[in-house]
ROMISE-930701 format. One line per 8 residues: number of its first residue (from 1); their letters; for each residue x, y, z of C-alpha. Coordinates in pm, whole numbers, plus 50000, padded with zeros to 5 digits. Example, Ala and Ser with C-alpha at 12.3 -4.5 7.8 and 13.67 -1.06 7.14 Angstrom:
REM ROMISE-930701
1 = AS = 51230:49550:50780  51367:49894:50714
REM end
This chain:
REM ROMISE-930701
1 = XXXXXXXX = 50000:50000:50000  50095:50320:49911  50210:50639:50167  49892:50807:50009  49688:50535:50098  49835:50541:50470  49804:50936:50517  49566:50799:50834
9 = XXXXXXXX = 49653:50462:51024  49457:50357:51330  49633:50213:51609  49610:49862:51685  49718:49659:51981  49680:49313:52067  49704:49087:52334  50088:48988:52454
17 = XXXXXXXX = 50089:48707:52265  49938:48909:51944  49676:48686:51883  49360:48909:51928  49274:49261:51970  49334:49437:52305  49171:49219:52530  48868:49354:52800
25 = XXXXXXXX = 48959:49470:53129  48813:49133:53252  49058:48934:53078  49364:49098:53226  49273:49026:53584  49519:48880:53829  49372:48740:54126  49505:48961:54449
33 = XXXXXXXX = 49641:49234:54187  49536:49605:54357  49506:49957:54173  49368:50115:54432  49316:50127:54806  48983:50330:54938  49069:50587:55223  49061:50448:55572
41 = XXXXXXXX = 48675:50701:55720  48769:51045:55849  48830:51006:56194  48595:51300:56265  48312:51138:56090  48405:50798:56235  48344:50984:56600  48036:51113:56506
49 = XXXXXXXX = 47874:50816:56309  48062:50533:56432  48076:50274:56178  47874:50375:55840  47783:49992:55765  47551:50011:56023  47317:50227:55874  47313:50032:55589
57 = XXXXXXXX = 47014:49753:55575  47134:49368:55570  46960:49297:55302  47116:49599:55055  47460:49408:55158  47679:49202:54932  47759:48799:55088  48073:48836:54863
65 = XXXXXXXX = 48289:49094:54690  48148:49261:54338  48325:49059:54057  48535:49359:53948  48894:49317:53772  49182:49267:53937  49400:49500:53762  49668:49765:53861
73 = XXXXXXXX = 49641:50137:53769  49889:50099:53519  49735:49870:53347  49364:50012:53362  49555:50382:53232  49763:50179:52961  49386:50009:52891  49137:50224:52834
81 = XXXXXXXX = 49445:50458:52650  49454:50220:52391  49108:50153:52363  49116:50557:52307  49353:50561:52055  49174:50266:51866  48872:50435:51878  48721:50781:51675
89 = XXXXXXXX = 48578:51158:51757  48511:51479:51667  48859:51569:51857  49019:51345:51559  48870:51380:51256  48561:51528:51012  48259:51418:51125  47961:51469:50881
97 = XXXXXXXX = 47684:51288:51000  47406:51398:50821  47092:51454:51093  47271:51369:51378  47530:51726:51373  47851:51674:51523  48016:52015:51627  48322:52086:51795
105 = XXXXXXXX = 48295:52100:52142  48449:52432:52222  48698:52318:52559  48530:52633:52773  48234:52438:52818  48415:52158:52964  48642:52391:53193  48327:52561:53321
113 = XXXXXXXX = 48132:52243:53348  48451:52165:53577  48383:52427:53778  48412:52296:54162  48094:52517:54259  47868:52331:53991  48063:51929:54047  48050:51913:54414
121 = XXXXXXXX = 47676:52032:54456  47360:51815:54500  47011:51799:54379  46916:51714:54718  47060:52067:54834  46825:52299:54954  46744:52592:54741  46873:52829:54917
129 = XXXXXXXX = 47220:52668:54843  47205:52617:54440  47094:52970:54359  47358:53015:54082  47254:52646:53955  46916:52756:53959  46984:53076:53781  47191:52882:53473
137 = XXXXXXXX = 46875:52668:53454  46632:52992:53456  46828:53218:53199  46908:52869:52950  46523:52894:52962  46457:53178:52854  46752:53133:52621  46570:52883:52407
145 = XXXXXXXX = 46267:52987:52417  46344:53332:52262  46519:53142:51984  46291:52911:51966  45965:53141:51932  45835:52940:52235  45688:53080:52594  45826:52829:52822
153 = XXXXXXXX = 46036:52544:52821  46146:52214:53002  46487:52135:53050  46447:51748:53179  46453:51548:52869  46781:51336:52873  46820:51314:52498  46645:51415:52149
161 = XXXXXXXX = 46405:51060:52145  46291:51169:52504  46233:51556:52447  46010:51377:52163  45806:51129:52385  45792:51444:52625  45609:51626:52389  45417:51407:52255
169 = XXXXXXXX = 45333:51360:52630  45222:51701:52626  45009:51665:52345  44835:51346:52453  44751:51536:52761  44643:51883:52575  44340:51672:52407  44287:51485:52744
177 = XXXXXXXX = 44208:51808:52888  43949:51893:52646  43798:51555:52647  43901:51492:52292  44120:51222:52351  43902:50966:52258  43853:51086:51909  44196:51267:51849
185 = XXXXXXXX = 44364:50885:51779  44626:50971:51489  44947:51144:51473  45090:51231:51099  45436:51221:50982  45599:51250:50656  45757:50993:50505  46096:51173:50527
193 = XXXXXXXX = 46087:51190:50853  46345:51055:51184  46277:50714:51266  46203:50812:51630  45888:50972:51502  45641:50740:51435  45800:50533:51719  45760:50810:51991
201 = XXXXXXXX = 45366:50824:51819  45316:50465:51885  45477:50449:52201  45184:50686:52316  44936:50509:52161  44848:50735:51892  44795:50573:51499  45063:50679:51296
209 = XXXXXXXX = 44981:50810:50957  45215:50875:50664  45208:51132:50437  45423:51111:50106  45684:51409:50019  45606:51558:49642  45852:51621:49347  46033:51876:49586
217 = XXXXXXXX = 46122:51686:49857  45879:51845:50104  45559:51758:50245  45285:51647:49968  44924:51977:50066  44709:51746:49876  44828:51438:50056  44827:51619:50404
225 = XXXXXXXX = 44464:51748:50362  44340:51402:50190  44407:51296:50624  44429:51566:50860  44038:51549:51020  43912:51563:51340  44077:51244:51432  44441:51424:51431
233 = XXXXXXXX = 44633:51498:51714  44927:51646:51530  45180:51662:51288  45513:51590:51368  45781:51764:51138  46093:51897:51147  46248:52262:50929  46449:52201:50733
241 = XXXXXXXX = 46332:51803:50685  46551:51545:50675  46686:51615:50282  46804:51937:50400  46492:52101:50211  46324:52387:50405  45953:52361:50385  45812:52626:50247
249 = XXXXXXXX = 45465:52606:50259  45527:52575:50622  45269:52843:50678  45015:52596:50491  45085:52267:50665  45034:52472:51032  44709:52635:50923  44608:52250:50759
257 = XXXXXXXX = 44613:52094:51116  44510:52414:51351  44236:52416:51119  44090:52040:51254  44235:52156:51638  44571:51954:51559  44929:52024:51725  45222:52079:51548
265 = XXXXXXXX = 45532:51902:51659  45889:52048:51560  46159:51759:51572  46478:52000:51648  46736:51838:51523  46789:52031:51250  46759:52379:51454  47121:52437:51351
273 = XXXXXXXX = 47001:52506:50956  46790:52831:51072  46959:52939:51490  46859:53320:51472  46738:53302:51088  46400:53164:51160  46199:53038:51491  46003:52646:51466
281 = XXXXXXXX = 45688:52939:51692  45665:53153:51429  45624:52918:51178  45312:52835:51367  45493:52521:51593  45337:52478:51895  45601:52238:52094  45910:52218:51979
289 = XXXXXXXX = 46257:51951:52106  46594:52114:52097  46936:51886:52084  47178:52071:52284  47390:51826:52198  47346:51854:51882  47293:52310:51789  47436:52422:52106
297 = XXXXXXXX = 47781:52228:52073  47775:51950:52397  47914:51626:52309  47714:51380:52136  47742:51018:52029  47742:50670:52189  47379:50714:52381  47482:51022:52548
305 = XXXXXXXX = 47523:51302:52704  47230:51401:52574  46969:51663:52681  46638:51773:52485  46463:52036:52666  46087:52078:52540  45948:52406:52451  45598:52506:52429
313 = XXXXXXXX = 45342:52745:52335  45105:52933:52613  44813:52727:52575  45019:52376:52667  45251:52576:52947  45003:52410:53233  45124:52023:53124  45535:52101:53126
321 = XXXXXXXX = 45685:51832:53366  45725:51935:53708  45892:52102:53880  45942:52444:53665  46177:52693:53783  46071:52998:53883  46227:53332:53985  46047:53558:54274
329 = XXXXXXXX = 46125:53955:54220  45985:54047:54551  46266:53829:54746  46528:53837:54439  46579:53437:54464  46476:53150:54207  46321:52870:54340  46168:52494:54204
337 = XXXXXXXX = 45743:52539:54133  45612:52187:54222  45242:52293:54269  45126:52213:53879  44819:52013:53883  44829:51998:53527  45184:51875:53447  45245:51534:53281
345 = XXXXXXXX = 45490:51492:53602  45859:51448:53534  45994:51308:53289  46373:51252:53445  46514:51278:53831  46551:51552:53949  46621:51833:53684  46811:51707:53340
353 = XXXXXXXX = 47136:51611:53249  47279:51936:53462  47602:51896:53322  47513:51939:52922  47284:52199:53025  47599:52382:53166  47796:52316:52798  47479:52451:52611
361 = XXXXXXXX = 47443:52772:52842  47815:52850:52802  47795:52786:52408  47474:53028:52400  47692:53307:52622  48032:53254:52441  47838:53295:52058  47569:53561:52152
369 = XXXXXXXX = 47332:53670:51874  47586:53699:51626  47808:53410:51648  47487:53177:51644  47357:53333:51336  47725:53267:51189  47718:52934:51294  47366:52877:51147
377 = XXXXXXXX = 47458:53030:50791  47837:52908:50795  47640:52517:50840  47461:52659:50544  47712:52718:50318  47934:52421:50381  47646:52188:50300  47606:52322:49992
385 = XXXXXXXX = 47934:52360:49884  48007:52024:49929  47703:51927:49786  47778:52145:49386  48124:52005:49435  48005:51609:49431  47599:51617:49269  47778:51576:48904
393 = XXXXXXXX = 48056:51364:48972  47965:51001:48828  47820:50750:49033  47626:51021:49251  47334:51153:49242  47093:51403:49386  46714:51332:49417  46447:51641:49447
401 = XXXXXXXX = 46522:51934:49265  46897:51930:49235  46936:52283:49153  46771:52394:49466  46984:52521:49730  46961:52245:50082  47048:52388:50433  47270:52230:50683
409 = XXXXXXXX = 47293:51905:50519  47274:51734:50169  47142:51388:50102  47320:51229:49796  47256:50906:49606  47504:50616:49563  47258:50428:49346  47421:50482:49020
417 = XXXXXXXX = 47748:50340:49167  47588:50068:49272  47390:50041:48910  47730:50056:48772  47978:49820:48999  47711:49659:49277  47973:49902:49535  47665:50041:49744
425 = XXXXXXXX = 47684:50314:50015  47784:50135:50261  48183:50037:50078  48164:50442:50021  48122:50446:50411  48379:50205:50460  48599:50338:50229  48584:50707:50383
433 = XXXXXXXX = 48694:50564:50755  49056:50445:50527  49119:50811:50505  49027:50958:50844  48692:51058:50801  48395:50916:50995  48127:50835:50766  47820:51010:50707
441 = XXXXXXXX = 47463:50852:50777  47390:50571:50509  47048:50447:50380  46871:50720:50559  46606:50879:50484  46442:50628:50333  46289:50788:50029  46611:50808:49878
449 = XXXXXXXX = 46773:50488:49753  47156:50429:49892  47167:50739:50099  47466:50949:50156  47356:51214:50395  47620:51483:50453  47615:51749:50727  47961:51887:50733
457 = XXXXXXXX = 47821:52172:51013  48003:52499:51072  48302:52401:51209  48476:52253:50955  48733:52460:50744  48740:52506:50365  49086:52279:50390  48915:51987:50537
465 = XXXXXXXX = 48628:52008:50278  48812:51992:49986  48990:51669:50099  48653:51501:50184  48525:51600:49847  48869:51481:49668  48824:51160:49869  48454:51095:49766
473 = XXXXXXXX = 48561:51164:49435  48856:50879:49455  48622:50647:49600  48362:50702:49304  48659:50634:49060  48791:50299:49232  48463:50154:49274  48474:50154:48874
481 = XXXXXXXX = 48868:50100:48824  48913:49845:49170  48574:49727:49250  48675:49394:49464  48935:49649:49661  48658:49879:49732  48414:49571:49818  48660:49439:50112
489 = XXXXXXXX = 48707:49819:50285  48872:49932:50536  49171:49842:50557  49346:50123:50799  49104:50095:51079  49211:49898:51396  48923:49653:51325  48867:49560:50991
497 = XXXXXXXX = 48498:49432:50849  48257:49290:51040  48000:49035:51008  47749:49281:51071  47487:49008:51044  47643:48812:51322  47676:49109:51569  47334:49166:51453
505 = XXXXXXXX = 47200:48803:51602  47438:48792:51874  47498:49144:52056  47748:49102:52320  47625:49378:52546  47793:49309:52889  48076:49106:53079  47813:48912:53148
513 = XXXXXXXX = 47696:48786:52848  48038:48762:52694  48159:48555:52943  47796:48304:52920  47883:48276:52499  48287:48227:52593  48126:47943:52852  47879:47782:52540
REM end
């Protein structure tokens, strides 16, 4: 192989004998081997308690020691260093993954999420003693709602998929409270739209009903108002959609459900195409989900940190989850508003994934009106520059009016590649993580066959572009000049292809259940 084709190597290590990968912690225990020793009990606190144990209940007691390795410190540093270095993020590399936008985590949000005052406080503390936690919480509030064109918000929700059940939550009980429930049965969604959508519908117990997009790429009127009736709940959308198409007749769609006493839903997670160029309330949204992990910078990926605070119009204010936070003028202190007969209850303990919330708040301070703008039309651009640069080039494609501009992200089609050499999105996926570059999202959405969806978000420079763009281009051209080397991709990742199928039927989840399949 070429130095060209090894500009970016993964590091690999194996076991000592080099016969498999780095082996788990569990593996590399040695029975009576310590890496650390737990402080001997204050002797103040020992005088005053006498011995903790006590006040713990026999039957919340272990009869034997927690099977934990045996390791020493060295070995658990050298560890989880390698698995580190074998491994891939947004610290590393170009991450474009269309839908799912993975900014740069700017390091002030991690040194102020650092901050002693905010790590060594508890939710348990009386309110008196959190004021300044209470008071991030407060102003993040009204934060997103002003950019979101909402009136009040929740900050609970742990993660996008949960700001979504909350507010479908909401919904369900909006038409409880006006005795329409029983009729008010279906909840609509385009067929471009996140998978968690119509799950988050049927997890509530709604009907979900699919609309079809049109020649554009955006949600079909004559489809929508062939179903909306008095049976619908809502509509569940999000602006820009999923091909990176803004909706235009947006104005339309709201005034098609309001029109049969529907909600409209807006799916954030691609807030980052319009932050400070448009508001989800003013297109006539009534609750909205933000990703702060997603358009206000906090680390994403892997099933978390997440957080996806809920935002809401007046007339659903009453069912936000409990408790709100309030602030009192007369006595100049914030405190937590549990007395809301109305509220759905809460939705996570205590108050949200505090920590992201901290990363989001700082992002939102740091940018201020004009850097979030920036960020909002700088995600613009590069989307669409990558998107002239690689809509010719042959064995790509572009579905739904390919001379229309898209927002933060680009959807492209590998089916003429695959027409051409049977090399499908996936080998262009593969291919890309040989050169450094995470992949984008594959096969999603739906409506557009062999997916490539690209969101190359503000943070990237013009340097960094160009190379992914000279890259997709090189893997177009192999697939047609070396179309078995392109089939058995990658080749510089620590762990080459998997049997995807396999890992599929036989998830290896935990210690656990490794160790039962080892025992088979």
């Amino acid at each position: 192989m070429s130095n060209n084709e090894r500009i970016f190597k993964q590091a690999t290590w194996y076991s000592p004998d080099g016969k498999k990968l780095e082996p788990l912690i569990f593996e590399q225990s040695v029975s009576g081997r310590i890496g650390h020793v737990l402080p001997d009990i204050d002797k103040e606190i020992k005088a005053e308690v006498g011995d903790v144990l006590q006040f713990i209940p026999e039957s919340l007691k272990r009869s034997q020691p927690p099977d934990l390795p045996e390791v020493s410190e060295v070995e658990v540093v050298r560890h989880f260093t390698r698995l580190s270095q074998m491994n891939y993020g947004v610290d590393l590399g170009f991450y474009p993954l269309g839908s799912c936008t993975m900014k740069y985590n700017p390091k002030i949000n991690e040194l102020v999420a650092s901050l002693e005052k905010f790590t060594q406080i508890h939710p348990y503390q009386d309110e008196s003693t959190v004021q300044g936690a209470l008071e991030v919480m407060y102003r993040l509030e009204k934060y997103l709602a002003e950019i979101a064109g909402m009136n009040r918000v929740t900050l609970q929700p742990a993660a996008g998929a949960h700001g979504e059940l909350a507010g479908i939550a909401i919904i369900h009980a909006y038409h409880a409270s006006n005795a329409e429930l029983g009729k008010r049965r279906e909840i609509i969604v385009p067929d471009s739209a996140h998978g968690t959508n119509p799950a988050t519908a049927g997890m509530y117990g709604f009907k979900v009903i699919v609309i079809p997009s049109n020649n554009r790429g955006c949600v079909d009127l004559d489809a929508l108002n062939s179903v909306v009736s008095e049976s619908t709940a809502g509509l569940m959308l999000t602006n820009p959609n999923t091909l990176g198409i803004f909706e235009e007749d947006i104005v339309e769609i709201a005034k098609a459900i309001h029109d049969v006493g529907g909600l409209l839903y807006y799916d954030g997670a691609n807030l980052n195409a319009v932050l400070n160029k448009a508001r989800p309330g003013d297109m006539g949204f009534d609750v909205v989900h933000f990703n702060l992990h997603k358009t206000f910078s906090t680390p994403h990926g892997c099933g978390g940190p997440g957080s996806g605070p809920v935002g809401v119009k007046e007339h659903l204010e009453k069912f936000l989850p409990l408790p709100t936070v309030e602030y009192d003028t007369n006595n100049d202190r914030y405190w937590l508003n549990y007395d809301r007969p109305h509220s759905i209850g809460k939705v996570k303990s205590f108050y949200g994934n505090f920590n992201v919330l901290l990363k989001a708040f700082t992002y939102i301070l740091t940018m201020g009106t004009p850097g979030l703008t920036e960020a909002s039309e700088s995600a613009v651009l590069a989307a669409n520059y990558i998107m002239r640069k690689l809509m010719n080039v042959k064995g790509y494609d572009l579905k739904y009016e390919p001379t229309k501009p898209r927002k933060h992200e680009a959807v492209l089609s590998a089916r003429p590649l695959y027409d051409d050499t049977h090399i499908s999105a996936v080998e262009v996926a593969k291919r890309l993580l040989d050169h450094g570059f995470h992949a984008p999202t594959i096969f999603f959405p739906l409506i557009v066959d062999n997916a490539l969806m690209i969101e190359p978000n503000e943070t990237e420079p013009k340097e960094t572009m160009d190379r992914f763009i000279d890259i997709m281009k090189k893997i177009a051209q192999e697939a047609y000049d070396k179309t078995d080397f392109v089939l058995n991709t990658p080749y510089n990742t620590a762990i080459g292809r998997i049997d995807e199928v396999k890992a599929a039927k036989n998830p290896i989840l935990s210690w656990k259940m490794y160790h039962t399949q080892k025992q088979m």
